[in-house]
N, C-alpha and C positions, 0 to 999 in steps of 0.2 A: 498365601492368599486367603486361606478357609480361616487362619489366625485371624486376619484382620475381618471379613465377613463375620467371624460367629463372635467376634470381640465386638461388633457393631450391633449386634441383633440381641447379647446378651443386657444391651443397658434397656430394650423393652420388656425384658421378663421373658426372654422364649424358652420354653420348656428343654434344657439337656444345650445351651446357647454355650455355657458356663463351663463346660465341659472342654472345650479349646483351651481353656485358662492354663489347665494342666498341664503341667511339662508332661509328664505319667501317660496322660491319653494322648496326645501328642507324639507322644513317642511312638506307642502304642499303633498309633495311627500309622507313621512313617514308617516302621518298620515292615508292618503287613502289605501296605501299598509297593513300599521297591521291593518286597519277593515278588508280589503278582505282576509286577512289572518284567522283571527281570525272568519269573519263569515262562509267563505269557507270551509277552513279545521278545524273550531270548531266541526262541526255537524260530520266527517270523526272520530275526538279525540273522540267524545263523542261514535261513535257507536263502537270503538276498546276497551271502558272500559267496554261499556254494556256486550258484548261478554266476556271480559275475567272476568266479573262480579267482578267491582272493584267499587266497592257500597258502600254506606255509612251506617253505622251501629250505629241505630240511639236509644238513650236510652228514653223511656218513662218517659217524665220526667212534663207527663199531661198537657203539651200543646198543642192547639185545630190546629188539621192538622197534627200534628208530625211524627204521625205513617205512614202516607202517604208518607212521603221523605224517607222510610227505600227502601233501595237498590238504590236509584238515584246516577248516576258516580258521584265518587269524582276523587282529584286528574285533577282535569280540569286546573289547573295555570299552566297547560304544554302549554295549550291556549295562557296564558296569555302571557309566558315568550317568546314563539316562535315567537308572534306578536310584541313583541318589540325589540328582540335582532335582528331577520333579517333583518328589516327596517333601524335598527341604523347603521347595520353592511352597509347597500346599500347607505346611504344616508350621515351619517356621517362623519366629520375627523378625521379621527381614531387613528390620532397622538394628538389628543386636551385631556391635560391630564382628565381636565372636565369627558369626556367621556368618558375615560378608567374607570373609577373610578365609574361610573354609569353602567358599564357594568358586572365590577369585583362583585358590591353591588349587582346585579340582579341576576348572577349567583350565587354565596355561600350562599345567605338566599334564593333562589328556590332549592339548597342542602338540606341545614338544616331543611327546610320547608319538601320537600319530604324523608329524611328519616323519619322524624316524621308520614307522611300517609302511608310509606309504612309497617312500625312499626306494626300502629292502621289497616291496609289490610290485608295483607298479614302474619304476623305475631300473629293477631287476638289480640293485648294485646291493649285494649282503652284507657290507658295513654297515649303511642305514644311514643318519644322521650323522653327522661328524661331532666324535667325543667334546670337543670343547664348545661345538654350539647349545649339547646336552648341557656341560656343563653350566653354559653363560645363561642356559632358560632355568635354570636351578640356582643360580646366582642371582637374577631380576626376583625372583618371587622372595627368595630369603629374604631379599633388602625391603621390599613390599613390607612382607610381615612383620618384618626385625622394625623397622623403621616407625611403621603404625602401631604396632604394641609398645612405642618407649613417646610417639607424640598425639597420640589419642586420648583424648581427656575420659575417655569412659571406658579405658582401660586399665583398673587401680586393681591393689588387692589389701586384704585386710589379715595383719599376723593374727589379731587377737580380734572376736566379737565383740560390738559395743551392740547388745539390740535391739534398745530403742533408740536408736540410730538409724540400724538397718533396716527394721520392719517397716519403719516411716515410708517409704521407699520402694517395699516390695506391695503386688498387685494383692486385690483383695482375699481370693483363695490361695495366696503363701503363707499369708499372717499367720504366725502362732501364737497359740495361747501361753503368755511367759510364767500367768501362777503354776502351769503345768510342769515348763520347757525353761527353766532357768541355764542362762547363757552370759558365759562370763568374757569379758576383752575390757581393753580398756585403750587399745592404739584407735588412729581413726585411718579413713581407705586412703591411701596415696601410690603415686607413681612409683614404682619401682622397679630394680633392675635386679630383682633376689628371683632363687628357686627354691627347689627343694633337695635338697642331699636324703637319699635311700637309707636306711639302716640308725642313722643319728640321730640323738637325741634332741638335741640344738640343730632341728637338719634344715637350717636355710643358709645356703650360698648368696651371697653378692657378687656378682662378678666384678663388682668395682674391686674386691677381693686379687683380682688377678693384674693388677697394676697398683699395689697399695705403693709399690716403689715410690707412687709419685705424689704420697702424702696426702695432703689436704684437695688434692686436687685431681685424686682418684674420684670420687661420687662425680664428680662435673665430666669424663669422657668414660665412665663407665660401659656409656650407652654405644660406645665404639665397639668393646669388649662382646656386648650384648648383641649386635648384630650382626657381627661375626661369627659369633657360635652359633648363631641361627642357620646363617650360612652354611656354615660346614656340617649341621645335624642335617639339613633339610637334602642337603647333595649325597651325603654318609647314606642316610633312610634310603631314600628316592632312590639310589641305584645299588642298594643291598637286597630292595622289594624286587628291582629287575633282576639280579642275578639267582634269588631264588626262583623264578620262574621258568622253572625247567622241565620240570614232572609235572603230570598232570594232577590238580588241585592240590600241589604244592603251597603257589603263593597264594592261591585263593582261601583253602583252607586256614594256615599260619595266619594269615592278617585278618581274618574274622576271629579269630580266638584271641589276637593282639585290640580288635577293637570294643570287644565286648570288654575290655578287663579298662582300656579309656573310656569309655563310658559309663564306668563305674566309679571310675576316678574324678573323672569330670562333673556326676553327680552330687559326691559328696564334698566336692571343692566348692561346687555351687549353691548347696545344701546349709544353710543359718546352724541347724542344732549339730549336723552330722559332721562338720568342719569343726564347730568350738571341743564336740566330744573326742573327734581323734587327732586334735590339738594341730590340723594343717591350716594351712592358709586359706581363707574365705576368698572368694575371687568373684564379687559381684556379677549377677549376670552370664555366667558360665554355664549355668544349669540348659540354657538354651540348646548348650553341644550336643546334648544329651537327645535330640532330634536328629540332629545330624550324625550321628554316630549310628542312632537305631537303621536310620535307610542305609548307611553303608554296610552292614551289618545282615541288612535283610537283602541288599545288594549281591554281594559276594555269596552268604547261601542258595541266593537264586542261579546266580553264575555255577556255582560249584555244580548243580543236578546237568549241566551240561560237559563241565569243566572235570569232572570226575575222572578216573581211567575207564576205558578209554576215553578220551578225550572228542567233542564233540567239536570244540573249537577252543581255540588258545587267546586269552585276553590281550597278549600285545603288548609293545611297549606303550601303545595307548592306555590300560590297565595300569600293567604295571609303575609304572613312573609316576602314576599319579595316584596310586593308592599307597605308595613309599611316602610320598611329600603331604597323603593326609597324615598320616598316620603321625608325621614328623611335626607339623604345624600342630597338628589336634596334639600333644604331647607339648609343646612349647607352651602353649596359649595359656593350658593348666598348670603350669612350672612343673612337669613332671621328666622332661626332656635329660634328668640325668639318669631315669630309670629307663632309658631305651638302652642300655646295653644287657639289662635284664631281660626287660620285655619283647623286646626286638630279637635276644638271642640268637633265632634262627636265620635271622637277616644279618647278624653281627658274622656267626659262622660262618656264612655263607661267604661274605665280602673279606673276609680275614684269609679265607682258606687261597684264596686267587692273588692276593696280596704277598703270601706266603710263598704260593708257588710259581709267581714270577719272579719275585726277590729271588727265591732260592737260585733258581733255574740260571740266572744273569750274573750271579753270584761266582754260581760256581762254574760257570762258562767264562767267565773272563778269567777266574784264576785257574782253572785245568783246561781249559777249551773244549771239553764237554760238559753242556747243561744236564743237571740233575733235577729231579720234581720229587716232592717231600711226598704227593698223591698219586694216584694214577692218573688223577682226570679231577681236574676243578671246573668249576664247585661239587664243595664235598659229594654233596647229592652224586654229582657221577660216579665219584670215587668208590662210592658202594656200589652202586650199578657194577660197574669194573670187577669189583669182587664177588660177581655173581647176585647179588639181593636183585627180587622183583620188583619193578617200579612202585605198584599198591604197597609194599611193604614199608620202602625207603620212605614213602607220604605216609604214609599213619603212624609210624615211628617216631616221626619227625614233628607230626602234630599233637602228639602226647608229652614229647620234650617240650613245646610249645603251651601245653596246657600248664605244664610244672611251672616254667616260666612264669606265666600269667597269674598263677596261685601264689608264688613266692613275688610276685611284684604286689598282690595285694594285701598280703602279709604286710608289707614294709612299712604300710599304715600303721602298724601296732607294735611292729617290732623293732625299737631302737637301742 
């Protein structure tokens, strides 16, 4: 909204009008506003759930502190979500489809997320939501996304820079001076159903790639291929963010240090000279994320002063689910979605080690008829617990694996 205001007041010459233009202040802006949101009226959310006693109902499941978090507010990712939607909504351009599409993703998995707490609250039943309505709310937004990124006309992207092309195009404070900033391309922006491959040199994928069986007539259902795999990253994310949420400022931590490393990526995807220079794909109009990423960003640090050990209050699968399916969308949008097994690592562990130790367990119970578990306690996170590690320890450990992650995803820029 302050976008469109100071974009309206800047064509009279008002002093600092100009200053909106910038994605940089912008950001700048969003970021600061959902901390002080989030640390302001976190502590406000936090004493409205103590009151209506909207606590967490915690199972003895003989891990060391456990019993201590029984009745701490849950349902806190009202925090979350309110620190990023207001920021985006003030700061944003609300017409950049980018955005709409990070907003629609925040809202419906912050849905699906809270009928699931309000299920296990309110209604006292500790399943929550039933798995597969999780899954089919995780299935509607994929095809959402998938669908509008392969038939929205102002969603292209560019292998190579052509820029005076592009600059034609960009707002008056992007323009660059080209006797400066020479930038070479020669493709022009179109529809496509490519990403990016990590480590390679040649590193864009087609998924039409994954059906070349069908010859000439793979690029024509490509887009099949492509919403599909939206699908399953955006379900994979979404409930790898839920299952690390277990420790306190586990997942809050992890996915702040996952979004700061997307919004770096997202900047220079969006970025004319910084894209031609480390030879990735220019993606029109992506720099916008760069907003949206800063309030979630300053979201989850706000949440975290509360979120910390001990724990003040627990985000929820309101939070959690829906900072999984950002994280997955915001990663698609910039064709960066094959480096979420990097980046995401700690969501990857997490969701592998539970996969691992039900397979096992079912495995070896139908051929010995006693199940066996590869861990003590999945996700791994317990499993160390189990072997005696302090909770503070298990999160900070975890978030420095997290940082390396983050480091060698932005390496990959350079390193093919």
């Amino acid at each position: 909204m302050f976008y469109y205001l100071f974009e309206y007041l800047d064509k009279f010459d008002i002093p600092g009008a100009g200053l909106f233009q910038y994605i940089s202040s912008r950001s700048a802006f969003s970021a600061i506003t959902s901390l002080i949101i989030s640390m302001l009226y976190g502590k406000r959310i936090i004493r409205y759930l103590q009151k209506k006693q909207i606590g967490e109902d915690i199972r003895d499941l003989g891990l060391d502190g456990q019993l201590s978090k029984k009745g701490t507010p849950t349902m806190g990712g009202f925090i979350i979500l309110a620190s990023i939607l207001i920021p985006v909504l003030l700061f944003a351009d609300l017409k950049n489809i980018y955005v709409v599409l990070m907003l629609i993703t925040t809202v419906w998995l912050g849905f699906v997320g809270f009928l699931d707490d309000y299920i296990k609250v309110f209604k006292k039943n500790k399943e929550g939501l039933a798995g597969k309505f999780k899954i089919f709310g995780q299935i509607i937004i994929g095809l959402i996304v998938g669908l509008t990124l392969y038939l929205n006309n102002d969603v292209v992207i560019w292998e190579k820079v052509d820029s005076t092309k592009v600059l034609a195009n960009q707002p008056a404070v992007e323009r660059i001076d080209l006797a400066e900033n020479s930038v070479s391309g020669i493709n022009e922006a179109a529809k496509s159903t490519k990403t990016t491959i990590p480590f390679f040199k040649n590193n864009e994928f087609d998924y039409a790639y994954l059906i070349g069986f069908l010859g000439d007539k793979a690029s024509k259902y490509a887009w099949i291929v492509f919403v599909l795999a939206i699908i399953f990253i955006v379900i994979a994310v979404s409930n790898g963010a839920n299952m690390t949420d277990g420790l306190d400022g586990l997942a809050t931590g992890t996915s702040a240090i996952i979004g700061t490393t997307l919004g770096i990526l997202a900047y220079v995807s969006g970025n004319l000279i910084y894209s031609d220079y480390l030879n990735i794909m220019y993606i029109p109009n992506s720099g916008e994320l760069v907003i949206f990423m800063s309030a979630f960003i300053g979201a989850l640090i706000g949440f975290l002063w509360y979120n910390s050990y001990p724990a003040q209050v627990f985000m929820g699968d309101t939070g959690s689910l829906a900072i999984g399916g950002i994280v997955a969308v915001f990663a698609i949008i910039i064709r960066k979605e094959l480096l979420i097994p990097i980046l995401c690592g700690i969501y990857f562990i997490e969701s592998l080690s539970v996969v691992m130790q039900v397979s096992y367990f079912k495995y070896t119970k139908n051929k010995t008829g006693v199940g066996k578990r590869i861990f003590k306690m999945a996700p791994i996170h317990h499993h160390y617990q189990k072997q005696g590690f302090t909770e503070p320890k298990i999160v900070i450990r975890f978030w420095i694996v997290g940082i390396l992650l983050a480091i060698i995803s932005v390496v990959t820029l350079k390193i093919r």
